[in-house]
SEGUGU-925844 format. One record per residue (C-alpha): residue number from 1; residue in one letter; x, z, y. Coordinates in steps of 0.001 Angstrom, whole numbers, plus 500000, padded with zeros to 6 digits. Layout:
REM residues N
NUM  A  X  Z  Y
...
***
This chain:
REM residues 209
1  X  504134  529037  504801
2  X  501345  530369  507415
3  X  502486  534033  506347
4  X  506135  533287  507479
5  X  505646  530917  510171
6  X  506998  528463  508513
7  X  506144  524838  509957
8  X  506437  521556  508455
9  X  506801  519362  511634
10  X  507829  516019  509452
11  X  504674  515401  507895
12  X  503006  515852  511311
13  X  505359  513004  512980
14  X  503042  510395  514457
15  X  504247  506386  515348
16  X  502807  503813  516372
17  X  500594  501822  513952
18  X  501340  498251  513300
19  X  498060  496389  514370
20  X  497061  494091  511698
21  X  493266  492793  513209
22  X  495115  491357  516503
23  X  495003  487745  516708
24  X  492251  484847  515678
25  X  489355  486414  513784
26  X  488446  484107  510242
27  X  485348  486057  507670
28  X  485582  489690  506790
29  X  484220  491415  503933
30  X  481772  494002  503284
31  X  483655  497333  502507
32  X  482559  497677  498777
33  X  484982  500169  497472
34  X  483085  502681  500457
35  X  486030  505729  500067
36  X  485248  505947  496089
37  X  489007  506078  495813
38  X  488689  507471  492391
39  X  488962  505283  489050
40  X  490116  506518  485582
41  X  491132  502444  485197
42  X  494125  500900  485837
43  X  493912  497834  487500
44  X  490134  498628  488724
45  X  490862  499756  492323
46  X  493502  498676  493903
47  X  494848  499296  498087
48  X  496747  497598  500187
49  X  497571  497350  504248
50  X  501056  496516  506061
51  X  502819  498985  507962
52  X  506110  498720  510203
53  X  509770  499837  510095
54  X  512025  499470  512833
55  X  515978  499670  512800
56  X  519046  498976  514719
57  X  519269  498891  518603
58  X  515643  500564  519582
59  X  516120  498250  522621
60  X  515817  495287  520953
61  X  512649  496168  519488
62  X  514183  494774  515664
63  X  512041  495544  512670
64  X  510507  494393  509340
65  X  507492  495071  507543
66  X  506020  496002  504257
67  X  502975  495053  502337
68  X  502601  497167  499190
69  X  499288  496785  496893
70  X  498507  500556  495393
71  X  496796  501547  491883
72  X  494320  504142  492679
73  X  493899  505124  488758
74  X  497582  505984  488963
75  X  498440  505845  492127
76  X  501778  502863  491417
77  X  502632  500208  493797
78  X  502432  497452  491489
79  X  503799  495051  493650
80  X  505321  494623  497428
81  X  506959  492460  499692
82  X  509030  492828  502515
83  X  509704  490799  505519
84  X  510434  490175  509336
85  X  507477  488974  510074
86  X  503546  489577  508911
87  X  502438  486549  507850
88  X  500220  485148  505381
89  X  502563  484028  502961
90  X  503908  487659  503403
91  X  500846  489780  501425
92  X  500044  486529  499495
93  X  503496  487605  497431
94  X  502646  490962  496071
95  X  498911  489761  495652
96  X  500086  486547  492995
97  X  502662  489298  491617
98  X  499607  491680  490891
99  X  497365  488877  489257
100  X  500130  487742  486785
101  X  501135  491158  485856
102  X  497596  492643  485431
103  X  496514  492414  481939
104  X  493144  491195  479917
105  X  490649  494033  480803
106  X  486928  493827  480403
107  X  486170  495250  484133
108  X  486825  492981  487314
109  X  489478  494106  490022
110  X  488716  495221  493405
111  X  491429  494516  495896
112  X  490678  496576  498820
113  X  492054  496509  502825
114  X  491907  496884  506003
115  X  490351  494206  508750
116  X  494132  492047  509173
117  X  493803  489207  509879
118  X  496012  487744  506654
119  X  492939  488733  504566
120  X  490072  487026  506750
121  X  492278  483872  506010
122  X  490658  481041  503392
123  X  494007  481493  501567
124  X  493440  485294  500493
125  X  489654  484867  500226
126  X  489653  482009  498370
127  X  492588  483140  495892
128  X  490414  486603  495132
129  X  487126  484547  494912
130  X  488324  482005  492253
131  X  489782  484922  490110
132  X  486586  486711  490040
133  X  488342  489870  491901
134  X  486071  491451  494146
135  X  487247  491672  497700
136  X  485876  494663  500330
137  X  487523  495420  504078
138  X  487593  498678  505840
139  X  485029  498999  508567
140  X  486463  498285  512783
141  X  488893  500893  513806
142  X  487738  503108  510615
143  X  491677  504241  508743
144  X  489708  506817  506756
145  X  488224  503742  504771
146  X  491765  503175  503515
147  X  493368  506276  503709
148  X  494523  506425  500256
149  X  497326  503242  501270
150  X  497781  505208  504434
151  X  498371  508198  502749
152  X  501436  506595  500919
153  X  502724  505255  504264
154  X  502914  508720  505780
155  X  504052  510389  502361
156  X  506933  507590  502285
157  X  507950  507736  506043
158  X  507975  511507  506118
159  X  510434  511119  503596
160  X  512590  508043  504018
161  X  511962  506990  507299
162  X  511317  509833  510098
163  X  514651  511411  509982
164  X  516698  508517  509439
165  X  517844  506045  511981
166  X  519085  502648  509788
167  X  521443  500588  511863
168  X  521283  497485  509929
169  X  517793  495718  508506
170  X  519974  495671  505073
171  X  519901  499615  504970
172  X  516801  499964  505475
173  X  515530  497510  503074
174  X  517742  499018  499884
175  X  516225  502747  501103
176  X  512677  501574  500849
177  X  513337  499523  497245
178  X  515252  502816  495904
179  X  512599  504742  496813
180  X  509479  502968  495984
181  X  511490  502825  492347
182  X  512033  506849  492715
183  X  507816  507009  493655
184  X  507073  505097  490660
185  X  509358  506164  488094
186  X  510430  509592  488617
187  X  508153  510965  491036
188  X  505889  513819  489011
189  X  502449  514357  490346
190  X  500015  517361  489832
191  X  497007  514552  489851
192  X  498434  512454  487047
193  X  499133  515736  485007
194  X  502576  516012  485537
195  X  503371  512370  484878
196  X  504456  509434  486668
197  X  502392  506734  487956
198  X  504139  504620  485305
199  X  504188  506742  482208
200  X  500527  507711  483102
201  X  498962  503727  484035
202  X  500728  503706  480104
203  X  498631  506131  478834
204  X  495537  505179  480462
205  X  495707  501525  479334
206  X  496356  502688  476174
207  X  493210  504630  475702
208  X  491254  501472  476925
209  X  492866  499475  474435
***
């Protein structure tokens, strides 16, 4: 692409970052999963953050938000939610929908983010604490400490998002479902030896079992 000038300006398109840590300040966590993004367990590592999606009338500043949790053995969003607003209730969703669909292993979970604050809250610390799943925090103002979940943001905006204007929140929200099901279930990756996330968290559970 450098030989023939060729320029790939979507993947360099920059918004503005939905800013999670504003707002009253409960405990944080030390950052235990310290950018060893790398697992050959499912269910070991997992990611998450929230990110922001605006539609309609610009004017009117309307948008919604989503709060995927990511596999880092396979790279999957195992769960999500979507909603107008970021509350706690909002990432407390995908988090339930990730304990009751991960299975028996004999290694604990590590369920890592940024500083929000929905995961100082007692309700998020206290849910991972009584399940024995480890919980760790990005350092202040540090998006390299999660950059695998960020990663998938800019990945799935570059693609859905950037070039698209969605009138209606309804649009928007079937585009992001179809294509978190495309990411998952069809989308080969070089990583997972030309698998999917789902046919390879499969085969890697399988080993362990």
């Amino acid at each position: 692409m450098r030989e023939n000038g060729l320029l790939s300006l979507m993947y360099n398109h920059q918004t503005r970052k939905y800013g999670s840590s504003i707002g009253p300040q409960g405990k944080k966590a030390m950052n235990r999963l310290n950018r060893r993004f790398n697992t050959d367990r499912p269910y070991q590592k997992m990611v998450t953050d929230v990110s922001e999606y605006r539609y309609g009338d610009m004017s009117q500043d309307e948008r919604i938000y989503l709060s995927p949790i990511k596999d880092l053995c396979t790279g999957e969003i195992v769960s999500y939610n979507i909603s107008d607003h970021p509350t706690t209730d909002f990432v407390m969703k995908p988090l339930i929908e990730l304990i009751n669909k991960r299975p028996t292993l004999n290694y604990r979970m590590t369920v890592h983010s940024d500083q929000g604050i929905q995961y100082q809250t007692n309700t998020w610390r206290q849910t991972l604490k009584k399940l024995h799943i480890f919980q760790s925090m990005s350092r202040w103002a540090t998006c390299l400490d999660n950059a695998s979940m960020e990663s998938f943001f800019h990945t799935m905006k570059a693609e859905l998002y950037y070039d698209h204007h969605y009138q209606t929140k309804q649009e928007v929200i079937k585009a992001m479902k179809e294509w978190i099901v495309y990411y998952n279930q069809y989308r080969i990756r070089h990583k997972l030896k030309g698998k999917t996330p789902i046919e390879y968290r499969n085969l890697a559970l399988g080993k362990i079992a």
